[in-house]
C-alpha positions as CSV (number, residue, x, y, z in Angstrom):
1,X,80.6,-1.9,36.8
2,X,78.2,-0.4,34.5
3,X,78.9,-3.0,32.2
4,X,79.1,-6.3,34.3
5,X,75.2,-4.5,34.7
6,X,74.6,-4.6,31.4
7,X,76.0,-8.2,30.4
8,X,73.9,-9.3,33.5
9,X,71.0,-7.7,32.1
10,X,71.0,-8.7,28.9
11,X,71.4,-12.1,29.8
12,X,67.7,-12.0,31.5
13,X,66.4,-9.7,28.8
14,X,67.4,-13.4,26.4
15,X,66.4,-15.7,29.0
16,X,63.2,-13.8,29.4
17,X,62.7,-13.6,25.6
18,X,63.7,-17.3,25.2
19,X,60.8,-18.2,27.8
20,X,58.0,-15.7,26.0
21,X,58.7,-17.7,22.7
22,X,59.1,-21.3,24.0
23,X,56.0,-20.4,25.8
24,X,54.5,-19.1,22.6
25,X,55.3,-21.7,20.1
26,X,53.9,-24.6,22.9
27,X,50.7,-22.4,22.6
28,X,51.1,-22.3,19.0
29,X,51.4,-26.1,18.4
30,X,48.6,-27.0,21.1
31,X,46.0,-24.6,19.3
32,X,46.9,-27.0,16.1
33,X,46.5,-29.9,17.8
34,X,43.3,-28.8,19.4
35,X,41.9,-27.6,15.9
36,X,43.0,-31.0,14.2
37,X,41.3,-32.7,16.8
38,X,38.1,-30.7,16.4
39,X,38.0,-32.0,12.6
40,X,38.9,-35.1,13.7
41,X,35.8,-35.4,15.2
42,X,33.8,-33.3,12.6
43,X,35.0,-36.0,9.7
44,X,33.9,-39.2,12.7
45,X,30.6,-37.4,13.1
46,X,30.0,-36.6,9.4
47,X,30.9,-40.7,8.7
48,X,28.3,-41.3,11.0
49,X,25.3,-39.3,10.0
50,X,26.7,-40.6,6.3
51,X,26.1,-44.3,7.8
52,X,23.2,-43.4,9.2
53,X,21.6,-42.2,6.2
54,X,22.4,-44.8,3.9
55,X,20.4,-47.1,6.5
56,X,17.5,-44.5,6.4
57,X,17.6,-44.5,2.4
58,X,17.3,-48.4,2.8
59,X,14.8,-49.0,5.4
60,X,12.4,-45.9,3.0
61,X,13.1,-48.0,-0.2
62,X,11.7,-50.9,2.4
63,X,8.8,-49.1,2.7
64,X,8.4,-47.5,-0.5
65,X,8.5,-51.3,-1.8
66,X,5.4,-52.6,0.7
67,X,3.4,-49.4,-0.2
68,X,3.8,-50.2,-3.5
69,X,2.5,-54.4,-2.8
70,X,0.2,-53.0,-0.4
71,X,-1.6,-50.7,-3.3
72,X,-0.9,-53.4,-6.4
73,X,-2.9,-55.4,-3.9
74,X,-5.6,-52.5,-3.1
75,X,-5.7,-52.2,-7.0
76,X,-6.2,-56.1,-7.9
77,X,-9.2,-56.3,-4.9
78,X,-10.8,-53.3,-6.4
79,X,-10.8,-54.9,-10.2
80,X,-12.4,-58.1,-8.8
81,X,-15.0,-56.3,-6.8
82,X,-15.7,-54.5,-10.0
83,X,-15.7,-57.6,-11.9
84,X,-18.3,-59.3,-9.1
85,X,-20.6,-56.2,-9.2
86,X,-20.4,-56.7,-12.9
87,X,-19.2,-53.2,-13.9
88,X,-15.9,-54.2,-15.3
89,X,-15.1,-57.5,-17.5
């Protein structure tokens, strides 16, 4: 008897450690998924902010470029006044 016991017992002793480790390797692969996921969304978020500076860098050279007209033309009204008051030729 004692060892119908121990056949039946070592059968759930497997079964039990079959069940840890199918329950550990599922955990195992869904904490890869989750972190592949999480730089999934790192490398879409850094794309973004990558897009969004390349329109920032545009729309400053924009501006850079009217300052610049805006002072060439601050410059030029500054000569003629000179040259109307007489101080420059």
């Amino acid at each position: 008897m004692n060892k119908g016991l121990s056949a039946d017992s070592q059968v759930h002793i497997s079964i039990a450690f079959l069940i840890k480790a199918m329950i550990g390797i599922s955990m195992l692969i869904a904490a890869y998924y989750n972190i592949m996921m999480k730089f999934t969304e790192q490398d879409n978020r850094i794309r973004d902010l990558e897009d969004k500076i390349v329109v920032l860098t545009s729309s400053v050279e924009g501006m850079e470029q009217e300052h610049i007209k805006e002072l060439e033309q601050t410059v030029q009204e500054q000569k003629t006044l000179l040259q109307k008051i007489g101080l420059k030729r």
